[in-house]
C-alpha positions in Angstrom: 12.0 11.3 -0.5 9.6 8.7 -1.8 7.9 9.5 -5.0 5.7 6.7 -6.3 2.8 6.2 -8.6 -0.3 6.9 -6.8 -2.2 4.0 -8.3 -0.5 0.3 -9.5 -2.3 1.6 -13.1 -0.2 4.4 -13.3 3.2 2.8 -13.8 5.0 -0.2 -14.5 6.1 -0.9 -11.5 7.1 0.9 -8.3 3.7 0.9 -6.6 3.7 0.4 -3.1 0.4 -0.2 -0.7 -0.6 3.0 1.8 0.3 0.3 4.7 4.2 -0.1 2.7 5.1 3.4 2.7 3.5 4.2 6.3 5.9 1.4 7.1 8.8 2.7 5.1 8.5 6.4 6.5 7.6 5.5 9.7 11.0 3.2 10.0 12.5 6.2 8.9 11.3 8.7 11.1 13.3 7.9 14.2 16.5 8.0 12.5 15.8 11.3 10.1 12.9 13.2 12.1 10.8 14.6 9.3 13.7 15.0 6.6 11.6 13.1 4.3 8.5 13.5 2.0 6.6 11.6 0.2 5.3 12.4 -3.8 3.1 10.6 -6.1 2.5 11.4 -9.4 -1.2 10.8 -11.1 -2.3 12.1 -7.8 -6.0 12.3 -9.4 -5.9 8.5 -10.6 -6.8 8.4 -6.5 -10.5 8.1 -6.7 -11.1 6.4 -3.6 -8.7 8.3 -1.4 -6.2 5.8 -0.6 -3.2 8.6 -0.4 -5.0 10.5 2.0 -5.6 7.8 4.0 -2.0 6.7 3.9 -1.0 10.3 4.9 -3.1 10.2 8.1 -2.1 6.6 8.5 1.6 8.7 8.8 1.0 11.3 10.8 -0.8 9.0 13.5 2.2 6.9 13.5 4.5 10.0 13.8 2.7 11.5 16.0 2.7 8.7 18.6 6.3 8.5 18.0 6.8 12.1 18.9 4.6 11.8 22.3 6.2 8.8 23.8 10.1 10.7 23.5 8.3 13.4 25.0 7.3 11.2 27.7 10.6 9.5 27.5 12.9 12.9 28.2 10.2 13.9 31.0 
């Protein structure tokens, strides 16, 4: 589980870009499957949308990850 500030206002520290925690999760993913989440707190400090575009960012990753060992056990 990730849980970060959802702007680098929101916190001190412990901020991390849509592109670092696509990369985080996605390195993740093949290990764990999706036994992970992700969290962020101040969720309406997002006025430009960056979380959701890191969430889709995700799920294409994932999801191309999922169709090739599909292809793979064919």
């Amino acid at each position: 589980m990730i849980g970060k500030p959802a702007t680098g206002g929101d916190a001190n520290n412990g901020w991390m870009s849509g592109a670092d925690i696509n990369a985080a999760i996605s390195a993740n993913y093949p290990y764990n499957g999706w036994k992970t989440g992700i969290m962020f707190w101040q969720y309406s400090s997002d006025l430009n949308g960056a979380i959701g575009s890191a969430a889709s960012e995700f799920l294409r990753t994932v999801t191309a990850q999922e169709k090739s060992k599909k292809v793979e056990t064919e």
